[in-house]
Structure formats: structure tokens, C-alpha cells
C-alpha positions as CSV (number, residue, x, y, z in Angstrom):
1,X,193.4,86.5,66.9
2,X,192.0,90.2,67.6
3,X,193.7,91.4,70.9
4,X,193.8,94.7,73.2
5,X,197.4,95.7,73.2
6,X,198.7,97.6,75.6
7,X,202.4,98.9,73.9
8,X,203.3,101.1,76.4
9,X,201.3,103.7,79.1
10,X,197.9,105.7,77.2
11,X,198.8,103.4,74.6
12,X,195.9,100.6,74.2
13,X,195.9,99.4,70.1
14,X,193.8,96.3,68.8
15,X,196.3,94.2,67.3
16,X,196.0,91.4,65.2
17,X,197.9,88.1,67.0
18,X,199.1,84.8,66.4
19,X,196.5,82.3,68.4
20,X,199.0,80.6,71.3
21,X,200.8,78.2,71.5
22,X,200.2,75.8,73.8
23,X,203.1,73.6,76.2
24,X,202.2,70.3,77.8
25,X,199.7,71.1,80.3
26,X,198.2,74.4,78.8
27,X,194.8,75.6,78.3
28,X,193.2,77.0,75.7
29,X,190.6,79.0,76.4
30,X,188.3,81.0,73.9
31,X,187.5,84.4,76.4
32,X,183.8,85.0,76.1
33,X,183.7,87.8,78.6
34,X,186.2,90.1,80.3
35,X,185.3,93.0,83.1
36,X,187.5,96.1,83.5
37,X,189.1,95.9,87.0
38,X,190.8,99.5,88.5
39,X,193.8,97.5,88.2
40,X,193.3,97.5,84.5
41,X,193.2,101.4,84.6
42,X,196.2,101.9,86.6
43,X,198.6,99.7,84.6
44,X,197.1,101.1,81.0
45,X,197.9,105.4,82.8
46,X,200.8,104.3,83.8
47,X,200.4,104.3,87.7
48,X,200.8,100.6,88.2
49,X,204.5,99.5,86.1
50,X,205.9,97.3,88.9
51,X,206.3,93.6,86.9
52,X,204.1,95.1,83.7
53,X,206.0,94.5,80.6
54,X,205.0,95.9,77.1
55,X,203.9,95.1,75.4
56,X,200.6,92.9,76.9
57,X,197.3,91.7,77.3
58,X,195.6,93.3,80.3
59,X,192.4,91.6,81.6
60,X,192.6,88.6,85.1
61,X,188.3,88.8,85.4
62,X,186.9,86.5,82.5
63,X,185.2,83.2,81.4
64,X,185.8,81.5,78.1
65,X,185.2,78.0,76.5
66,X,187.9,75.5,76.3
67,X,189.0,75.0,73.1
68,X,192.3,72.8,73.6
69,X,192.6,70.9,77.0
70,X,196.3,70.3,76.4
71,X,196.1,66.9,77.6
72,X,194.3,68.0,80.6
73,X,192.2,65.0,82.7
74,X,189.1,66.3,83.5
75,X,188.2,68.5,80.6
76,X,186.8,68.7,77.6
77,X,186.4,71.4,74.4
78,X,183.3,73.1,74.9
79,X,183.3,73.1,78.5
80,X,182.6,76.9,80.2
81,X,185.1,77.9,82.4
82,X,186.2,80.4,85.1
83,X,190.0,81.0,86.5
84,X,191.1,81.7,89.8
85,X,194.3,83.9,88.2
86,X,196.3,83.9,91.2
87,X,198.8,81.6,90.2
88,X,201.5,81.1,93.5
89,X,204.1,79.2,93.3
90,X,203.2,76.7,96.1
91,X,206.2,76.1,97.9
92,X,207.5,79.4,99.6
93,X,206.8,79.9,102.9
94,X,203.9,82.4,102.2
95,X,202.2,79.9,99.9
96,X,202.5,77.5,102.7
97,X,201.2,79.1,105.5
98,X,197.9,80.1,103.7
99,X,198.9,83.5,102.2
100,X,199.7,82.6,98.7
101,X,198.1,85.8,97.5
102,X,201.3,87.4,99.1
103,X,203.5,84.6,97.0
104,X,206.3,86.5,95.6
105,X,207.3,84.0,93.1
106,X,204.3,83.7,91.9
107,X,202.7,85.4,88.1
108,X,200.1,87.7,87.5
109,X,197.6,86.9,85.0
110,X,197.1,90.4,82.6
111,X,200.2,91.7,82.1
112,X,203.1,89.2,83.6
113,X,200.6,86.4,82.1
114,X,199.1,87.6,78.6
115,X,195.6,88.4,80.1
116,X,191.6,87.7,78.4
117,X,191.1,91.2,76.5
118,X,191.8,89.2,73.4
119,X,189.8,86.1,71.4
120,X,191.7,83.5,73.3
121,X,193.8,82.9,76.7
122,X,196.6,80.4,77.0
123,X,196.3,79.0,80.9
124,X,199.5,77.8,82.4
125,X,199.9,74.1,83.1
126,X,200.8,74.8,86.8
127,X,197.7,76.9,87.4
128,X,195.4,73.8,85.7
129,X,197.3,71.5,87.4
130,X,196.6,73.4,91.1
131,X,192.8,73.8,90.7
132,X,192.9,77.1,89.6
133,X,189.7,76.3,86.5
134,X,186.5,76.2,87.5
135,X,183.2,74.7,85.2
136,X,180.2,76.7,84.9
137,X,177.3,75.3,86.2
138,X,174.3,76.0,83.5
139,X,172.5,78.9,84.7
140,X,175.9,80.9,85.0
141,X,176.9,83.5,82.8
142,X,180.3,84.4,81.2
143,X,180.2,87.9,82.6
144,X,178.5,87.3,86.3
145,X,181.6,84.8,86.4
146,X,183.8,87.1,85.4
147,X,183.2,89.0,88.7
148,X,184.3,85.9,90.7
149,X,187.6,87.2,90.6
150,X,186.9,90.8,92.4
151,X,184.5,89.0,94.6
152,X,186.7,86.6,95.7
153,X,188.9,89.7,96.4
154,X,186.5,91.4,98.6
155,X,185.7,88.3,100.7
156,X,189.5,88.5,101.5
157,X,189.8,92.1,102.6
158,X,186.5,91.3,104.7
159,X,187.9,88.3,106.4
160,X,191.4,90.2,107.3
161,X,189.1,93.4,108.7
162,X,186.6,90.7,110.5
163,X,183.5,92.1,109.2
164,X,180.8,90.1,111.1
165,X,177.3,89.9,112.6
166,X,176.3,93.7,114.1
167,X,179.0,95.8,112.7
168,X,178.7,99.2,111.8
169,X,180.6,99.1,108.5
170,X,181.6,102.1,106.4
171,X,182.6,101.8,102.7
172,X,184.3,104.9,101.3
173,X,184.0,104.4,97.5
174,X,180.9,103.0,95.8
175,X,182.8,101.9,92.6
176,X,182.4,98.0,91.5
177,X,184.4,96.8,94.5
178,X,182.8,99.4,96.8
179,X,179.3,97.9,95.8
180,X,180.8,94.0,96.1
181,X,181.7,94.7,99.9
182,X,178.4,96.2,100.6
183,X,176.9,93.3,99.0
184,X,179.0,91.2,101.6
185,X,178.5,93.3,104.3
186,X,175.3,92.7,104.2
187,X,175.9,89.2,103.4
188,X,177.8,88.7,106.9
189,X,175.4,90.6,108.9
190,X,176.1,94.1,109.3
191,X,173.8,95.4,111.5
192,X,175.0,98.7,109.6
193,X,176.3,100.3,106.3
194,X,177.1,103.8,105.2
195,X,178.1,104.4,102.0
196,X,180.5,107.8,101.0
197,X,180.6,108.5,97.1
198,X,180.2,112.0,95.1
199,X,178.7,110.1,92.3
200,X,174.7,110.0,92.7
201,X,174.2,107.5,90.4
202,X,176.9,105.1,92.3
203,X,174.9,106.3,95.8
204,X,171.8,105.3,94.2
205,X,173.1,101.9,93.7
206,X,175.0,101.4,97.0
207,X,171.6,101.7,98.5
208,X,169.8,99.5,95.8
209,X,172.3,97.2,96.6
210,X,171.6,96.8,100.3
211,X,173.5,100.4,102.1
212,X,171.4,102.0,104.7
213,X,172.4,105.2,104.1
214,X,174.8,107.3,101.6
215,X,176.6,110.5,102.1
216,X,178.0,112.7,99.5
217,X,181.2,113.7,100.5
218,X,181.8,117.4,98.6
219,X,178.0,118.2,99.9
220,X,178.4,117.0,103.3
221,X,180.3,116.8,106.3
222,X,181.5,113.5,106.5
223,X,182.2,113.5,110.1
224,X,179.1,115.1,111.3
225,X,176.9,112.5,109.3
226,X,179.0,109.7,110.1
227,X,178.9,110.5,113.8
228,X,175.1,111.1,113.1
229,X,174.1,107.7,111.3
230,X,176.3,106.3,114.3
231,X,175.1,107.4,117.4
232,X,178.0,109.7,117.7
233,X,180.4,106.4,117.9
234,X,181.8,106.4,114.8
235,X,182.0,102.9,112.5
236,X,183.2,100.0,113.9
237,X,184.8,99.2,110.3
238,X,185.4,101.8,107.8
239,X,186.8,100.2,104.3
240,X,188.7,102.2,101.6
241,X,187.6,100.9,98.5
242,X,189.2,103.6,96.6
243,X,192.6,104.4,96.0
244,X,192.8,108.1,97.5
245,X,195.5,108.3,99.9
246,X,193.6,111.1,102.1
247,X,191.2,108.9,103.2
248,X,193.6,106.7,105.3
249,X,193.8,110.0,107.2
250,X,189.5,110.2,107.1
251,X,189.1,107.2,107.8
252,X,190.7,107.3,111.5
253,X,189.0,110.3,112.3
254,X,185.6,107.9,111.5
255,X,186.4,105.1,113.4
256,X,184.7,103.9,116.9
257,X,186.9,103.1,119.8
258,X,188.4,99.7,118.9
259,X,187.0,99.7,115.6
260,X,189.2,98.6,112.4
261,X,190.3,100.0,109.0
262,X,190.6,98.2,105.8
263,X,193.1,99.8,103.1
264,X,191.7,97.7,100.9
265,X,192.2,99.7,97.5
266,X,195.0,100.0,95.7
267,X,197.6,102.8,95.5
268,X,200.4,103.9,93.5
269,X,203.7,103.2,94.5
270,X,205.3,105.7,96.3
271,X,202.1,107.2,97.5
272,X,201.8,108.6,101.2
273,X,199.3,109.0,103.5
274,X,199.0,110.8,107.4
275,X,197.2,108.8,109.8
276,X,195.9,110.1,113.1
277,X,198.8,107.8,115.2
278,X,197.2,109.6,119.1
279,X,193.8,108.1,117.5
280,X,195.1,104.9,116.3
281,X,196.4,104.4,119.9
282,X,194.4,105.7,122.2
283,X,191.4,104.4,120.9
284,X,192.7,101.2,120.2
285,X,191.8,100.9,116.0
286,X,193.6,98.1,114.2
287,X,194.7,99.1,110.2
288,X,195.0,96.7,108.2
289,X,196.3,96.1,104.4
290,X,194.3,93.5,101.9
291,X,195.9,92.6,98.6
292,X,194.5,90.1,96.2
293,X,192.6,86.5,96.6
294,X,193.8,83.2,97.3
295,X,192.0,80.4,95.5
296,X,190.2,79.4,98.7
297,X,188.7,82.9,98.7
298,X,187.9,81.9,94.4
299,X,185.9,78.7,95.2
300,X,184.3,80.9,97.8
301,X,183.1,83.6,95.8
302,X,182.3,81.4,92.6
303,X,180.4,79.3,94.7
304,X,178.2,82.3,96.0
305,X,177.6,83.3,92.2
306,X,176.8,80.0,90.9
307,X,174.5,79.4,94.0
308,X,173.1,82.6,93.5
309,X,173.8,83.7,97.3
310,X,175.1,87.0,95.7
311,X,173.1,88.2,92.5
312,X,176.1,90.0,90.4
313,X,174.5,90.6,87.4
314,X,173.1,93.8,88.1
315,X,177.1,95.1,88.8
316,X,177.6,95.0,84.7
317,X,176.2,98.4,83.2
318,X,177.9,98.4,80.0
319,X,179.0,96.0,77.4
320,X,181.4,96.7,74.5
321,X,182.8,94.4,71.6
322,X,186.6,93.8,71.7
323,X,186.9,96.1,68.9
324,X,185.8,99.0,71.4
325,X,188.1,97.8,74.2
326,X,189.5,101.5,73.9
327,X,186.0,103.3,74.3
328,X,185.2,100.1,77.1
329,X,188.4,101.4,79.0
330,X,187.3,105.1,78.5
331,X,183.9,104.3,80.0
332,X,185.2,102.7,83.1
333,X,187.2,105.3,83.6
334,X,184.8,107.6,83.7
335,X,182.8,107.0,86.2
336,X,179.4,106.7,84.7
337,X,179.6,103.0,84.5
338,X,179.4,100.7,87.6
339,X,181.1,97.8,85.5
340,X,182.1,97.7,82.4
341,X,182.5,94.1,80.3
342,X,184.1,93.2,77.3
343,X,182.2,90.6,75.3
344,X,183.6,88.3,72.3
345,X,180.2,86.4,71.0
């Protein structure tokens, strides 16, 4: 099989692979679709290494055919499929008490796993066996299920921040996941959002996509327009859906009295950030960390794409072959795409 392989950091080769082989239990799936995830960049530049082995098969946001069930009950070849690919183990104490995207015995699907930028995708038996495949319903594309996984991702940073009914939410960073919590902001009821990006064309779609208003933060003083759009009381959430460590810092200085923060990007380890601490106490702001999705927060988000609650579809701006995977990263990276998908046909 033709497969993206990532041999070590800046080093992304299409490689030509043995199909894999199965155990009792496995899945088989043939990857129809695969979406670029920021994760994705960080582990192929070298900023994400912790648990990455090389080399490996990035890609944890796909949807594929079954080809070989394994023995599987309750499948069939030919069926279209979704996976949930956080894969817990299920009996620490984090799995047990509901937070199994914090299991640290768990595997990660895209580097620890052999991920879906390649033809096929072997699924582990304990991941089939916990619920972690979902079917298609017709209707449902490969690459609008794809973005189940980021979705899914965004509902949990929005439940742990308590976005609800009347907040004044702002989202610094209108990348893919910037876009998929203003999509659920307004979802949940903001009475509210501000969107902060310096790319026009990402502003442009935050506000096609439901913002109320957009600021561009090297044209504009953040603060001023903030306190502006806000009545002078600041955002009762502020999310950073960017990894930039300065923005911890910015985003106390935006925040109303007993408001909350969302960290909700991820950053490279060892990175440091100041926080206004007088602020944070004084004015009574809880910060809080999000990392990952449970499969509760899966079903959640699949349901919403299959039901068409949320219309993804208009996220995906670009679509390469496999054989481009290199120029698919490149485009991502750039900026100039909202969300870039990697199609096998």
C-alpha cells in the first residue's frame, strides 16, 4: 500500500508498504479521507516528539470502508466508517471516573498507532471491541466525518470552560478548530462572539460562520476593541485556539470579572507563558486546560454531523491525493487553507 511516512522531523516520504496485518479482533479499514490536524504539523517540525516514534503514519481524523472485519459482530466489508481514536485503556482510575482522554495508558492513533495518511488503517481489537467505530449514515461524507474527531474535541474544551446560553465568548485563533468553537458557540447560545485572527480570509470566515465581530490583532488594539464590542466588561470566555504562548498572558488582560479562560490549544513542551496572577485573583477568572476527546464527546460530535446540527462541509478548502500528502501538509501550514483533506478515491 501507498503511505505518508514520516522518517524522522521535516522528513515526510511516500513509501510503498506491506497492507497490515491483522490480529484477532482487528479492523481493516480502506481510509477514504484524512484531514490535517495542527497536531499533524507539530509532530512532522519536530515540536511535538513526546511518544512519536519513526518512523510512522501520522493522520487520527479519517473515514474509510471496511475491508476485513476480523471477525468482528456487527460488521460487514463495505460498510463506511468513522473512529473515535482515543483508545484508553479502561481501567485506570482516570478512565474510570470519566476522563479517559487523560488515560495515561492508553495509545494514540497517528504516530503511537500507525495513523490514516496511507491506503489502509489497521484498528485495534480493543478500540472495536469499546465502541470506538461508528457507521455512516447515507448522506454523510468521508471528509465531513473526518472532522468528527476535532469536533468532538472542541465540544470537550467547551464543556470544561462552560460555554452556555448569553456568554460573551472570545476565540483567539480562527484556524479549523478556532472556526469549530465558533460554530459551537453559537451552537450553545452565545449571546456573543469576537473573533481575533491576522488572516483576513480566516476573519472572513469566522464571521460566515456565525462570529459577530472580528478584530485583526497587528492592525488593532486588541484591548480597546475588545473592551469596545463588550461594553467595557471584557469576555466572559476568552478561548485560545492557537498555540502562542503570549496569549495566556492576553487573554487575562481580556477577561470580565469572573469570566473563564480556555487553553485549549496545544503547545510545545517546555513552553512558558506569564499570566496576570493580581488579575486572575482579584477578579475571580478561572483557567482552565482541555486536552483531547473522550468517546462520549465522539458520539456527540458525529451525531451533530450526521444530523446535520453542524454543517462541516464548508471547513474543507482544499483536497490533495495521497501522492501530494507533502504539498497537502505545506498547504495547511500555510495558512491559506482553512482545512486541508487528504483523499484516496
Amino acid at each position: 500500500m501507498k503511505a505518508a511516512l514520516l522518517t524522522a522531523p521535516n522528513d515526510l516520504v511516500l513509501a510503498e508498504l506491506p497492507v497490515p496485518a491483522l490480529e484477532s479482533g482487528d479492523l481493516l479499514i480502506r481510509v477514504r479521507a484524512a484531514t490535517i490536524c495542527g497536531t499533524d504539523i507539530r509532530i512532522f517540525r519536530g515540536r511535538k516528539t513526546a511518544g512519536v516514534r519513526y518512523p510512522s503514519i501520522l493522520g487520527h481524523e479519517f473515514a474509510g470502508e471496511v475491508v476485513d472485519t476480523g471477525g468482528c459482530s456487527g460488521l460487514s466489508s463495505g460498510d463506511r466508517v468513522a473512529l473515535c481514536p482515543a483508545i484508553s485503556c479502561g481501567h485506570c482510575h482516570l478512565c474510570k471516573t470519566g476522563r479517559e482522554n487523560l488515560c495515561t495508558n492508553g495509545q494514540a492513533v497517528g504516530y503511537e498507532i500507525d495513523g490514516a495518511f496511507a491506503e489502509f488503517i489497521r484498528i485495534p481489537a480493543q478500540a472495536v471491541a469499546a465502541g470506538n467505530i461508528r457507521k455512516l449514515p447515507d448522506g454523510t461524507g468521508f471528509d465531513e466525518a473526518a472532522l468528527a474527531e476535532p469536533l468532538a474535541c472542541v465540544l470537550n474544551g467547551q464543556e470544561k470552560v462552560g460555554v452556555s446560553a448569553g456568554d460573551v465568548v472570545l476565540i483567539l485563533g480562527a484556524g479549523p478548530i478556532g472556526l469549530l468553537h465558533v460554530y459551537l458557540a453559537r451552537l450553545r447560545g452565545a449571546a456573543r462572539i469576537i473573533v481575533s485572527d491576522p488572516n483576513a480570509h480566516r476573519r472572513e470566515a469566522a464571521m460566515t460562520g456565525g462570529a459577530d465581530a472580528t478584530i485583526d490583532p497587528r492592525n488593532e488594539d486588541i484591548t480597546v476593541r475588545v473592551r469596545e464590542e463588550t461594553a467595557g466588561m471584557g469576555a466572559t470566555v476568552v478561548i485560545c485556539a492557537i498555540g502562542v504562548p503570549a496569549l495566556a498572558r492576553q487573554a487575562s488582560d481580556l477577561t470580565a470579572h469572573g469570566g473563564r479562560i480556555s487553553l485549549f490549544a496545544g503547545f510545545s513542551k517546555g513552553e512558558m507563558a506569564e499570566m496576570d496572577v493580581n488579575a486572575i485573583h482579584y477578579n475571580e477568572i478561572t483557567v482552565t486546560g482541555a486536552f483531547g476527546l473522550s468517546r462520549r464527546d465522539y458520539d456527540r460530535a458525529f451525531d451533530m454531523i450526521a444530523g446535520r446540527r453542524m454543517d462541516v462541509r464548508g471547513l474543507i478548502t482544499h483536497r490533495y491525493g495521497l501522492d501530494s500528502t507533502l504539498e497537502a501538509f505545506e498547504t495547511a501550514e500555510s495558512g491559506e487553507a482553512i482545512k486541508v483533506a487528504i483523499l484516496n478515491d
